[in-house]
N, C-alpha and C positions, 0 to 999 in steps of 0.2 A: 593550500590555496584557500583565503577568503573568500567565506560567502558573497557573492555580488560581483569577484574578480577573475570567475572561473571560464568565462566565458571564451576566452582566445586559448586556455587551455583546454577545453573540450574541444572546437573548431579542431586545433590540432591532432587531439588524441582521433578525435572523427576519420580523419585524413591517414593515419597512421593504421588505425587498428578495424576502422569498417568503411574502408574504402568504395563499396560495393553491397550491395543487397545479399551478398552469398554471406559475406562477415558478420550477417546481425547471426550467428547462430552461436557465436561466440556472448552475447547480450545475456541470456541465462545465466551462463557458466560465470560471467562478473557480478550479476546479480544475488547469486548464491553466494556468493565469496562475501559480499559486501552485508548481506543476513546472516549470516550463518557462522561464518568467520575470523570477519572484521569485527570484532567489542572494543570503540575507544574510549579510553578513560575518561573520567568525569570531567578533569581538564581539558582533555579536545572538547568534551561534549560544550560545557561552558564558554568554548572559546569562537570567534567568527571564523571558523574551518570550516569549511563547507561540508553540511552536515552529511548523514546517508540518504537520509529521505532526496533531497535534492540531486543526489548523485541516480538514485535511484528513478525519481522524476524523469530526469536528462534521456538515461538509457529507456528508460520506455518513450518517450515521447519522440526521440531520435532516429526512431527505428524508420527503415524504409518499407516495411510491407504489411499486411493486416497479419501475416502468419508469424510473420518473429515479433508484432504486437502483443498475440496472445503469447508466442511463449514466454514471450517478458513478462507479462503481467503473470502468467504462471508463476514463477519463478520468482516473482515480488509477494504470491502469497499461499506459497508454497508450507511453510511454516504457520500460519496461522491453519490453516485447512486441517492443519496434525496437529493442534496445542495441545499439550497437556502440562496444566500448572505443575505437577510433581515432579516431571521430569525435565521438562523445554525450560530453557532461557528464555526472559523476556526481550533480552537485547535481540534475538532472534525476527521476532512481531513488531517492536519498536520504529524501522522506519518504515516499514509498510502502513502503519499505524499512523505516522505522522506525515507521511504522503498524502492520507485519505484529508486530514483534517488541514493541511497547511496548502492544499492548491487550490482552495477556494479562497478566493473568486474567482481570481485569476486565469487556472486553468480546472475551472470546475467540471472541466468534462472529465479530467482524471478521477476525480473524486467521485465521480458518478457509475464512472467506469469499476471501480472498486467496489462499491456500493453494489452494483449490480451480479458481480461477481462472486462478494461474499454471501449473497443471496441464492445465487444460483453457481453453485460450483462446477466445473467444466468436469465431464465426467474422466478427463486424461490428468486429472490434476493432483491427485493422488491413487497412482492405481489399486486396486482392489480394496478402495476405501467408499460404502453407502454414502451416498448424498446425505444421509440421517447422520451421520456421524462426521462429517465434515461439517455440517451446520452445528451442530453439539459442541464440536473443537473451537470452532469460531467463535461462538455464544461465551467458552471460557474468555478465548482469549483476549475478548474486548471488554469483560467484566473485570480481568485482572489487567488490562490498560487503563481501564477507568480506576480501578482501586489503587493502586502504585500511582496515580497520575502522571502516566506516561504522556496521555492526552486526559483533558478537564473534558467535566459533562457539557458545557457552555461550550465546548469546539467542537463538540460531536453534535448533539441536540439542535442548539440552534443553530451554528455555522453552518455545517454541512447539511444534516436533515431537513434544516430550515431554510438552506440555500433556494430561493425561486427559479433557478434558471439548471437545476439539476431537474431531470427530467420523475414528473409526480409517480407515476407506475414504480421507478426507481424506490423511491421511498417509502410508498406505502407498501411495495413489495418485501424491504426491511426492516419496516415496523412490522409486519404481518410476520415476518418469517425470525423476529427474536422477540416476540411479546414480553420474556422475561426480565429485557431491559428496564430499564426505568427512565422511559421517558417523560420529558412533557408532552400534552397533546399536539396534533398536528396542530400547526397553524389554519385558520380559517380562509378560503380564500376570499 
């Protein structure tokens, strides 16, 4: 399916597969599949196939309750939380990665939402894994997003960091909590 024409086949998949607020719990277990799994080649990637980021989008923003929210968004940054460049795929991190930076403006509260999360990691989110070390994995994961230019520093920095209508606690909470990045200064207000 085309980027832009997925729209009456998600409605459908909607109707088929989460009928009901009990079925978001199945929303994870697609989410993993589509990280973790799903690697399409450089020609899907190039092509107007509806990327993962956007599939990914869909299933969290779809969702009918605040509880199968979070587990979605769990479950979208599930892998970045555990990076480790020696061993992890980056296709893993990739559309979490370009969820954060590609729903702005649009639906900047996603991106905000993410922002927030990679900040402060839900403590169920990797069990018997330190806050200190899920933020450590993170700090990799987005330095080797930015190095690979999975996402450019101009999508991160100012799109999204610089977005105004992403909430500022959000961001200053993210500049504080990966100083090692390299950004540019906050903007002024």
């Amino acid at each position: 399916v085309n980027l832009g024409e997925q729209g009456n086949h998600q409605k459908r998949f909607q109707r088929m597969f989460f009928p009901n607020s009990a079925s978001d719990i199945l929303r994870p277990d697609i989410v993993r599949y589509i990280c973790g799994a799903y690697h399409p080649p450089n020609s899907v990637i190039a092509s107007r196939i509806l990327p993962r980021w956007a599939q990914l989008g869909w299933l969290f923003m779809s969702t009918k309750t605040p509880k199968s929210q979070k587990a979605t968004m769990s479950a979208i940054l599930y892998d970045i939380y555990s990076y480790n460049p020696s061993t992890d795929n980056v296709m893993n991190i990739e559309p979490a990665a370009l969820l954060l930076v590609r729903s702005v403006p649009k639906y900047y509260a996603v991106s905000g939402e993410i922002l927030r999360l990679l900040t402060n990691p839900p403590p169920s989110s990797i069990p018997a894994t330190p806050r200190t070390e899920s933020i450590h994995c993170t700090a990799q994961a987005i330095r080797v997003l930015l190095k690979r230019n999975v996402i450019r520093p101009k999508e991160l920095f100012r799109n999204v960091l610089g977005f105004p209508k992403i909430d500022a606690k959000i961001l200053q909470d993210f500049r504080s909590t990966f100083p090692n990045l390299k950004h540019p200064p906050a903007p002024h207000p």
